[in-house]
TORPA-728373 format. One line per field, with one value per residue (C-alpha): residue number from 1; x, z, y. Coordinates in pm, whole numbers, plus 32768, in hexadecimal, padded with zeros to 4 digits. Layout:
// TORPA-728373
num	c(NUM;...)
x	c(X;...)
z	c(Z;...)
y	c(Y;...)
***
This chain:
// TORPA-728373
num	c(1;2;3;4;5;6;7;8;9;10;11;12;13;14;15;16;17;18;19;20;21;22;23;24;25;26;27;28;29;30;31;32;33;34;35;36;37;38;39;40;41;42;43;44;45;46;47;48;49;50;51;52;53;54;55;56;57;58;59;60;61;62;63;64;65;66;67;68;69;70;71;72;73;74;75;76;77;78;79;80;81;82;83;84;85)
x	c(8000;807D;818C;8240;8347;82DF;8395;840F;83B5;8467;8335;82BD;814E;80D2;7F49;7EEA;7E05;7CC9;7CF8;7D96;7EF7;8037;8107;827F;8350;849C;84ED;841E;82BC;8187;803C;7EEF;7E1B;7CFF;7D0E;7CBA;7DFE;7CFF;7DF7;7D52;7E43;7FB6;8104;8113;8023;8046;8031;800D;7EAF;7EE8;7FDD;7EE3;7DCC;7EB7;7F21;7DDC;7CF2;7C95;7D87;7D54;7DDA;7F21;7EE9;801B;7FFA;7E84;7F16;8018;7F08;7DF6;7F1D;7F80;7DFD;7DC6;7F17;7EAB;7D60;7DF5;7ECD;7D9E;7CC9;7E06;7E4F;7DB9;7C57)
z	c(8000;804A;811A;8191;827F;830D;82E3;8462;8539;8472;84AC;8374;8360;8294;81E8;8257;818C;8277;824A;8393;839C;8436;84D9;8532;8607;85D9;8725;86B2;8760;8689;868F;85C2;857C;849C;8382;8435;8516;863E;8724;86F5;87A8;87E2;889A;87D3;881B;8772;85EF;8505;846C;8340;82C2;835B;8280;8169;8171;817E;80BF;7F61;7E77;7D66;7C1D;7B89;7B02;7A64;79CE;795C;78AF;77C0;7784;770E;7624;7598;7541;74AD;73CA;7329;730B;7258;7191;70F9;70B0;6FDA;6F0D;6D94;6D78)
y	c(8000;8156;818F;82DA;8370;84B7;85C3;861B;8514;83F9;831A;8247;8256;811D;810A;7F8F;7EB3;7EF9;806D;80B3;8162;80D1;81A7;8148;823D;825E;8191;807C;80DD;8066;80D6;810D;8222;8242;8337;8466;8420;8394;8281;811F;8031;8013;8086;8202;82A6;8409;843B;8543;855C;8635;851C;841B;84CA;8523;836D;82B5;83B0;8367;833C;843B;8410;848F;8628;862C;84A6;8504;865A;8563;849F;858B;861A;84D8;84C3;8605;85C8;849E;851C;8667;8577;84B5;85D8;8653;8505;84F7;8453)
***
């Protein structure tokens, strides 16, 4: 799934299968929170919830992957509308 270190902290926060986010410290405490950031079980008990939010919310497609893609389109559609009948 998705997996990230934050930032300051150090701590790898990890998106789990059921939704819920694992949250290593960098001296080895776990814990889980929910995607708000809310503590659900476990040895750490403090975790940010803007990366908590930012980690399990949807996952939105790539802009900048979309953007080649409606190009690429629009060029081979230009290209066809040009070729000889």
């Amino acid at each position: 799934m998705r997996t990230i270190k934050h930032p300051l902290s150090g701590a790898v926060y990890d998106l789990t299968e059921d939704g819920t986010i694992r949250v290593v410290t960098r001296d080895g405490r776990t814990g889980l929170f929910d995607r708000n950031g809310v503590w659900l079980s476990g040895e750490a008990r403090h975790a940010d919830p803007h990366l908590c939010v930012w980690i399990g919310g949807k996952e939105l497609p790539n802009r900048f992957q979309q953007a080649a893609s409606a190009l690429k389109g629009e060029t081979a559609e230009h290209t066809l509308q040009e070729l000889p009948q």
